[in-house]
Z-matrix of the N, CA and C atoms (Angstrom, degrees):
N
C 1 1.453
C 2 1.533 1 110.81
N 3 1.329 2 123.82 1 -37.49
C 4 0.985 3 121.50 2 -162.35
C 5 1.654 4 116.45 3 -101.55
N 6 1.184 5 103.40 4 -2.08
C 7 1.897 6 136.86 5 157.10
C 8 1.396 7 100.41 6 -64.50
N 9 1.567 8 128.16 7 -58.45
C 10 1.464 9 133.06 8 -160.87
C 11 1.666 10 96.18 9 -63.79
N 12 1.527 11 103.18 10 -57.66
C 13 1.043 12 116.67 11 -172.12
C 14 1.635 13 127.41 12 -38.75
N 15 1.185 14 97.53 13 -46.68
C 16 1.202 15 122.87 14 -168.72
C 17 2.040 16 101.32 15 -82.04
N 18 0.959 17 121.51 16 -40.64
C 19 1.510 18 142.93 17 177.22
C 20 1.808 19 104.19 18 -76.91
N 21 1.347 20 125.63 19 -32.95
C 22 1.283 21 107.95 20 135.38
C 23 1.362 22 157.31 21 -76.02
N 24 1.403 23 106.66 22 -9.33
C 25 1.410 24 133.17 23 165.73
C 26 1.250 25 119.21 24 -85.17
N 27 1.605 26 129.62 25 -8.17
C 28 0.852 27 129.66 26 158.17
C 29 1.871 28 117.47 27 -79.40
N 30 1.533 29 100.20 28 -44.27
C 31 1.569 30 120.01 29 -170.52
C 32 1.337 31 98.85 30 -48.84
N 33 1.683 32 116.56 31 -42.75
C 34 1.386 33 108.02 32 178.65
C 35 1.322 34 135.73 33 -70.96
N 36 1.764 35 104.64 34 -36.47
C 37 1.188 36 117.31 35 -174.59
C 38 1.778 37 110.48 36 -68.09
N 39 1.537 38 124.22 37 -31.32
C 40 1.085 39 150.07 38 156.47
C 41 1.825 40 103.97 39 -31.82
N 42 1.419 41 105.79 40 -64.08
C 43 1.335 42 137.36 41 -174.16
C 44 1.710 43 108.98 42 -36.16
N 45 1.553 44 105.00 43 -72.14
C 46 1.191 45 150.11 44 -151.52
C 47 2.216 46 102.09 45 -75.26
N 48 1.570 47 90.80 46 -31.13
C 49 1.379 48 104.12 47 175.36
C 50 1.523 49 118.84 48 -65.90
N 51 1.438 50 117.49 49 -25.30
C 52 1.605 51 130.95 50 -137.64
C 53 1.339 52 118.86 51 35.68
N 54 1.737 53 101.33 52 -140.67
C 55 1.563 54 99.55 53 -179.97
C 56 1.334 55 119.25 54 -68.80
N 57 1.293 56 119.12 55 -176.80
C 58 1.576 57 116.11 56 168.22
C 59 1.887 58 107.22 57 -88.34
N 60 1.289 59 82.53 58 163.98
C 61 2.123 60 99.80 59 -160.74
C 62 1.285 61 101.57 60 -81.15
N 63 1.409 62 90.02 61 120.95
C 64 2.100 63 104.90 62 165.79
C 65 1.843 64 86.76 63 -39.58
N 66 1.022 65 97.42 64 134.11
C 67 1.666 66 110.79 65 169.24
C 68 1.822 67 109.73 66 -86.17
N 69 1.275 68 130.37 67 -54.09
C 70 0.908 69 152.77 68 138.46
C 71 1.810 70 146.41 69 -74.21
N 72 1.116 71 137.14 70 70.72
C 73 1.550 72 134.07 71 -173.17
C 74 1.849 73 96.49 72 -26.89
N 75 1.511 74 105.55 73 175.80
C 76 1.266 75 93.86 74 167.18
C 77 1.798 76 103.43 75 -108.24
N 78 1.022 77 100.21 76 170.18
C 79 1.730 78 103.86 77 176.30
C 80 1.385 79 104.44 78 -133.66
N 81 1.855 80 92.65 79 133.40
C 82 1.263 81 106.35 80 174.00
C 83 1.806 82 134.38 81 -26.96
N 84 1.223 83 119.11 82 138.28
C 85 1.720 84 102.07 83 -172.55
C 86 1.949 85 85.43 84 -66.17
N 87 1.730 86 96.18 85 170.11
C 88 0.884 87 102.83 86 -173.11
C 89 1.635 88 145.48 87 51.01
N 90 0.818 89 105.34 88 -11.95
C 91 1.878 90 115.01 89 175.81
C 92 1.642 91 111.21 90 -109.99
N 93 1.547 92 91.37 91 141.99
C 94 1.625 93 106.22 92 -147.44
C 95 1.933 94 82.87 93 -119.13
N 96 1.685 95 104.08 94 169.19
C 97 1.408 96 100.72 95 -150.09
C 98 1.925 97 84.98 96 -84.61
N 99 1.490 98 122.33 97 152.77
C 100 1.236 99 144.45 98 164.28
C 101 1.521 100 136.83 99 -100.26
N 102 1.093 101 133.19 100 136.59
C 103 1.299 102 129.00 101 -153.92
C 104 1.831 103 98.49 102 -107.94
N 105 1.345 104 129.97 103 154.45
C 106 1.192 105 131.72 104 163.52
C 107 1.586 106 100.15 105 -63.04
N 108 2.095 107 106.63 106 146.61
C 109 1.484 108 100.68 107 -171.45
C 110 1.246 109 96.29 108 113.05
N 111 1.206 110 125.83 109 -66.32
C 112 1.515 111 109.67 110 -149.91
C 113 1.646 112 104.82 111 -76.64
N 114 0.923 113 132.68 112 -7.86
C 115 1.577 114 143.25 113 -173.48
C 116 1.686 115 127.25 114 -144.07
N 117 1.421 116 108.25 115 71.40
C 118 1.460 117 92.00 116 170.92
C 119 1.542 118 127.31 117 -11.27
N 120 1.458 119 124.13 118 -81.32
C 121 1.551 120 137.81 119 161.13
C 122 1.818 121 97.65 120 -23.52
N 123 0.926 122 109.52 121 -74.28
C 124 1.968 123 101.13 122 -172.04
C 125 1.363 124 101.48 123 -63.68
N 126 1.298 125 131.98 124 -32.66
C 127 1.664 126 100.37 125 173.19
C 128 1.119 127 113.45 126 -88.22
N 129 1.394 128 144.80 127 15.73
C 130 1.443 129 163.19 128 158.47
C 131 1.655 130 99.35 129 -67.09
N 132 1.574 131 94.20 130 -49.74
C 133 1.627 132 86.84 131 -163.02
C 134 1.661 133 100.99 132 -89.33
N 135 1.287 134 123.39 133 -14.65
C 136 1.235 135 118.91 134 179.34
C 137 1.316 136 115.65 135 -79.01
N 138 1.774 137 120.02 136 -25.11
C 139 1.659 138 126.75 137 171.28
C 140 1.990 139 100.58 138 -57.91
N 141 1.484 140 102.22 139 -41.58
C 142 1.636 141 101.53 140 -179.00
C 143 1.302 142 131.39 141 -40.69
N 144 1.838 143 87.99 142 -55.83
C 145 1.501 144 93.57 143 -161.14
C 146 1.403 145 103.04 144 -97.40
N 147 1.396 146 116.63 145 -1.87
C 148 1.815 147 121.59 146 146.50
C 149 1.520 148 107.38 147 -32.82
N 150 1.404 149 94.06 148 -79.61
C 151 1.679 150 101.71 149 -143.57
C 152 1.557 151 96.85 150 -97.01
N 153 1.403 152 142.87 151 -11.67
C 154 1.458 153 131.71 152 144.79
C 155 1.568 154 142.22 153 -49.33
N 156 1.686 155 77.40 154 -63.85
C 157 1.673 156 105.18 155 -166.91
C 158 1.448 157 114.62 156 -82.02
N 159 1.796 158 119.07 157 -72.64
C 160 1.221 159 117.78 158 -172.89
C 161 1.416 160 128.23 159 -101.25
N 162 2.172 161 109.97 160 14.22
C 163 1.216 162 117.40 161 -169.03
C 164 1.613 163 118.68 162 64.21
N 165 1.616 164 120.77 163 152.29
C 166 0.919 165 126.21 164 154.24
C 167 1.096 166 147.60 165 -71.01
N 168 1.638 167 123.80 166 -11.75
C 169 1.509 168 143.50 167 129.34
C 170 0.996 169 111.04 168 -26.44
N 171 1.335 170 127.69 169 -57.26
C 172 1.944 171 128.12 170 175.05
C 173 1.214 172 132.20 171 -119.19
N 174 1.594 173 106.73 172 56.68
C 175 0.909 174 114.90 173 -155.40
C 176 2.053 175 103.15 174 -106.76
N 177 1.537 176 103.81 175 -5.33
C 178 1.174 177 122.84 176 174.55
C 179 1.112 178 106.35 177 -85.40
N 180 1.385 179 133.40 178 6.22
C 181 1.837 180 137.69 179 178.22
C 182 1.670 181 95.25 180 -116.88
N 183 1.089 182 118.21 181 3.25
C 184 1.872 183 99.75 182 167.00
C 185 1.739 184 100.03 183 -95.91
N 186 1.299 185 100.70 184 147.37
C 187 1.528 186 114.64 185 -168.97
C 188 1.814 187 101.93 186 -136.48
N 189 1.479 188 91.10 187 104.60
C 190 2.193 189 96.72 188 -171.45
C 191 1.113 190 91.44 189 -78.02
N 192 1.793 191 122.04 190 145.01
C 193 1.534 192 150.41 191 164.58
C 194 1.336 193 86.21 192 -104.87
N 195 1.466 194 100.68 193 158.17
C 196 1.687 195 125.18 194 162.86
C 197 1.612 196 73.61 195 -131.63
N 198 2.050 197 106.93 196 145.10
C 199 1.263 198 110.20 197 147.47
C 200 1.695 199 106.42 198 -122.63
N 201 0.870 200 117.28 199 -160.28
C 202 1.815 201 111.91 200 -170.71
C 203 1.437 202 100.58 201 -123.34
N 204 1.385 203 96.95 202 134.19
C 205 1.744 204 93.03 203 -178.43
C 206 1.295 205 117.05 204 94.10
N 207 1.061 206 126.03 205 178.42
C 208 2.112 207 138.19 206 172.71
C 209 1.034 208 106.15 207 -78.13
N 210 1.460 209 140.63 208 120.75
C 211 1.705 210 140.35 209 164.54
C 212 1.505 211 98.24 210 -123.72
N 213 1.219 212 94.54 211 105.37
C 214 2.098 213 106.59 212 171.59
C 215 1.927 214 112.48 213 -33.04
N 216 1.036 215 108.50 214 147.89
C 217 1.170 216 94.25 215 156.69
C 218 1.311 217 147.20 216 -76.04
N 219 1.569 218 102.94 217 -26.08
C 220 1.461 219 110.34 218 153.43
C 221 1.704 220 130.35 219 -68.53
N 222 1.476 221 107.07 220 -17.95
C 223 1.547 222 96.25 221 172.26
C 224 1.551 223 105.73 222 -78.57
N 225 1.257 224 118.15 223 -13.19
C 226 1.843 225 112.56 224 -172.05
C 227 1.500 226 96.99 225 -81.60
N 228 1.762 227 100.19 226 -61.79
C 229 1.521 228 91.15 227 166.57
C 230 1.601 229 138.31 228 -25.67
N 231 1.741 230 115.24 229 -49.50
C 232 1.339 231 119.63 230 174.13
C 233 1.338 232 120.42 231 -61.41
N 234 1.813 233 103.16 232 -40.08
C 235 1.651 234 100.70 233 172.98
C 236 1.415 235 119.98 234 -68.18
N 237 1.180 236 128.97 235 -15.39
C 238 1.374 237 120.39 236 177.11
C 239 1.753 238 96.55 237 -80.62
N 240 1.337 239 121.80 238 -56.02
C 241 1.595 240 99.15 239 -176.04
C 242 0.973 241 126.77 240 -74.18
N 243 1.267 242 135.39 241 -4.33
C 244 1.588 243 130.93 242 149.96
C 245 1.387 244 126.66 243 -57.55
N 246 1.687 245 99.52 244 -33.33
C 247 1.946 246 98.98 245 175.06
C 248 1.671 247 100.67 246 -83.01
N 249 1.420 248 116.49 247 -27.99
C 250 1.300 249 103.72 248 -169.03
C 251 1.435 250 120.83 249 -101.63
N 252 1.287 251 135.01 250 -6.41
C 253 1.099 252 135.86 251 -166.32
C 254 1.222 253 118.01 252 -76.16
N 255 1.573 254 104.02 253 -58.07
C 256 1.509 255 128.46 254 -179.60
C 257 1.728 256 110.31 255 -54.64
N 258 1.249 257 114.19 256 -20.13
C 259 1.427 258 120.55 257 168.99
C 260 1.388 259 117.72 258 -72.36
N 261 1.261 260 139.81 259 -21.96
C 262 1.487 261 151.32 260 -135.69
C 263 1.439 262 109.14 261 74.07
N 264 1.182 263 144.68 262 27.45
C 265 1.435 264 148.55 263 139.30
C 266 1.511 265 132.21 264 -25.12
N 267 1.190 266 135.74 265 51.23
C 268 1.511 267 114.14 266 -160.63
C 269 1.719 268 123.06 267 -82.04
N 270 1.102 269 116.64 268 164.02
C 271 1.555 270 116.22 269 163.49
C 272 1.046 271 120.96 270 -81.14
N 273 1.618 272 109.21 271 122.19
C 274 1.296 273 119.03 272 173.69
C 275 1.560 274 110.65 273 -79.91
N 276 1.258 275 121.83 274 112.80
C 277 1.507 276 124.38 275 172.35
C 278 1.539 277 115.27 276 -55.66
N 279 1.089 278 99.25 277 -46.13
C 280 1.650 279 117.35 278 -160.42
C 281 1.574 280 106.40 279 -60.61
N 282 1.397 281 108.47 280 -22.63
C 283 1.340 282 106.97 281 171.85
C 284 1.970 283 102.27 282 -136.50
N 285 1.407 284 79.17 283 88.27
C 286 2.203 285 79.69 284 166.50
C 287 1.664 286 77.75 285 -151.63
N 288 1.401 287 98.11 286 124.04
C 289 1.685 288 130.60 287 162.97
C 290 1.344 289 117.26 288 -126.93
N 291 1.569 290 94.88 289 112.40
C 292 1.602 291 105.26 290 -175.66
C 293 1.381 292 101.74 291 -132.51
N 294 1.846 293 89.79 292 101.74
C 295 1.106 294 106.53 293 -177.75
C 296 1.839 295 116.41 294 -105.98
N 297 1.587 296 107.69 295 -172.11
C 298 1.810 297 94.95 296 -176.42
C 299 1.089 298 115.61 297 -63.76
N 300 2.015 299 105.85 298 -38.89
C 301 1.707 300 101.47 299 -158.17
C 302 1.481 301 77.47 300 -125.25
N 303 1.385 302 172.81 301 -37.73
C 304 1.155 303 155.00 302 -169.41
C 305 1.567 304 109.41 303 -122.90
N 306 1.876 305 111.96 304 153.08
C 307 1.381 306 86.82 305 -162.26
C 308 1.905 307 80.10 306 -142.76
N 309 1.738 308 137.43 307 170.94
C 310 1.120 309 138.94 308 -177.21
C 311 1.357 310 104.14 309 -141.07
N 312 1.030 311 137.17 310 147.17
C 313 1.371 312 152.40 311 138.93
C 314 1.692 313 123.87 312 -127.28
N 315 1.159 314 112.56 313 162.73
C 316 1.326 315 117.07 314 151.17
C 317 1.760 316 139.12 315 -162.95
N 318 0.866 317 116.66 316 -176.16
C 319 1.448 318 116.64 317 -153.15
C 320 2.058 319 109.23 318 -130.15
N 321 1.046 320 120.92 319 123.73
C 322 1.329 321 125.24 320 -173.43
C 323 1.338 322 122.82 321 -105.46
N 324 0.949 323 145.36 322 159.94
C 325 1.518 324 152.37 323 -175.87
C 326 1.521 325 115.91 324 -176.94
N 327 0.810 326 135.36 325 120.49
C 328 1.835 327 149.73 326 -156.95
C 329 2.134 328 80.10 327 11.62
N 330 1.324 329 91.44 328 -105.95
C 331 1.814 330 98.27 329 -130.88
C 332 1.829 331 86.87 330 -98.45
N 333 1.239 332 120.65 331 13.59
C 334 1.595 333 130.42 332 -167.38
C 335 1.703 334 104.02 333 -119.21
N 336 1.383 335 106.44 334 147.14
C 337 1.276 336 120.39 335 175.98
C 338 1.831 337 119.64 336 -134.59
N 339 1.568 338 95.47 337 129.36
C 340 1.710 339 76.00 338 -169.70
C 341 1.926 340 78.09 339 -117.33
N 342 1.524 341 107.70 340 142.54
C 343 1.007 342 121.56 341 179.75
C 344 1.519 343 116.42 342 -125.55
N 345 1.600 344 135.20 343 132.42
C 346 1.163 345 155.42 344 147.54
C 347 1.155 346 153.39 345 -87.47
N 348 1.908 347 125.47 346 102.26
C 349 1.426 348 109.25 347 -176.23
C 350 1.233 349 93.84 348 -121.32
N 351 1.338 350 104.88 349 179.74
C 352 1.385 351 142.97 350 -153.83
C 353 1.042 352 137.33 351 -149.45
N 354 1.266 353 140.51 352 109.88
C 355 1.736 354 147.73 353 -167.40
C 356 1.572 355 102.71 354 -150.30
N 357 1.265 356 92.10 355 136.84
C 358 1.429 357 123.21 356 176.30
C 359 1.927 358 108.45 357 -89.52
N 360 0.935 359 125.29 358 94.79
C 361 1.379 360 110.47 359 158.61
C 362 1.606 361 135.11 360 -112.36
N 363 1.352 362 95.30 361 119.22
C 364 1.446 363 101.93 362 -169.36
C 365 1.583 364 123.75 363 -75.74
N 366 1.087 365 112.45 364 -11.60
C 367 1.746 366 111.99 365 167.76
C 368 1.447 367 101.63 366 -95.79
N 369 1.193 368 134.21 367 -29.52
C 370 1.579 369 113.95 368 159.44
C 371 1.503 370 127.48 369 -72.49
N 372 1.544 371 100.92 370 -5.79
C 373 1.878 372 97.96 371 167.44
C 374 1.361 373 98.80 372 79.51
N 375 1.987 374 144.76 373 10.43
C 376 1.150 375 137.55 374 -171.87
C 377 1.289 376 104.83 375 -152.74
N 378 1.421 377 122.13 376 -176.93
C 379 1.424 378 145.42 377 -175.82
C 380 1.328 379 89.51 378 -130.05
N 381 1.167 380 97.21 379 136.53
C 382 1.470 381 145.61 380 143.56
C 383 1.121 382 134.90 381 -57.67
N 384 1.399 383 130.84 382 82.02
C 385 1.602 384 114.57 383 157.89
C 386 1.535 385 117.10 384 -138.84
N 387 1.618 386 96.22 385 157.61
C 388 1.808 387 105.49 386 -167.64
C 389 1.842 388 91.94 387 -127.88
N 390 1.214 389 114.74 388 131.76
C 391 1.126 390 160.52 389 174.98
C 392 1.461 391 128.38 390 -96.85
N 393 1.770 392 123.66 391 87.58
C 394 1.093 393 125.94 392 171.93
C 395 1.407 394 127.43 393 -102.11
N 396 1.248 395 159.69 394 145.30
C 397 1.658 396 158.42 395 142.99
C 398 1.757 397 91.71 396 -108.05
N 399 1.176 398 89.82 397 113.81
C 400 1.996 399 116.93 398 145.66
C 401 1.416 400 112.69 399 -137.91
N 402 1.383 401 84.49 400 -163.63
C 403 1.596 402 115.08 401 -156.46
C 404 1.154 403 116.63 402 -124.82
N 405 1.068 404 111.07 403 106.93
C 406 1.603 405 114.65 404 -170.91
C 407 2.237 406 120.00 405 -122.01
């Protein structure tokens, strides 16, 4: 009895975990990590997806890229669902904002969320993007 017991208390606790944790998000080819500062527009978009998207509780799991040059928002978009889909990754509808100058998506897997924005800035000569995985 106390075998069963114990073998259901695991099933749940097992349960309750979901999947196991992207260890790593992926990062854009080419774009190297970025500091707040260097882009009005990216710290615009990084105040966003602060206090919208991934909360201020986890707000130490977004990680800013600079890449060099113009990257569409739909080609960043595609690279995230190609690394993430094929994993059990899904699209969250409820949050894809495609906007002119800043843009959001994100991606689901049991009880984890990996989230992506995006800004183009043209007087810094780069793109913008910030990169979260939590736990939800």
């Amino acid at each position: 009895m106390n075998a069963r017991l114990l073998l259901v208390f695991l099933a749940l606790v097992l349960a309750a975990c979901g999947s196991a944790p992207l260890a790593e998000p992926p990062v854009y080819p080419d774009a190297t990590p970025a500091a707040r500062g260097e882009s009005p527009l990216a710290d615009a978009m990084m105040s966003g997806f602060t206090t919208e998207i991934v909360g201020e509780r986890d707000a130490a799991a977004i990680r800013l890229f600079r890449a060099p040059g113009s990257i569409a928002w739909e080609q960043v978009k595609q690279f995230y669902a190609g690394r993430l889909e094929p994993n059990e990754w899904r699209a969250d509808a409820r949050l894809l904002v495609e906007g002119d100058t800043i843009s959001y998506a994100e991606w689901r897997n049991g009880y984890q969320l990996l989230a992506i924005a995006h800004t183009e800035d043209a007087a810094a000569g780069a793109t913008f993007l910030a990169v979260a995985v939590v736990r939800r």
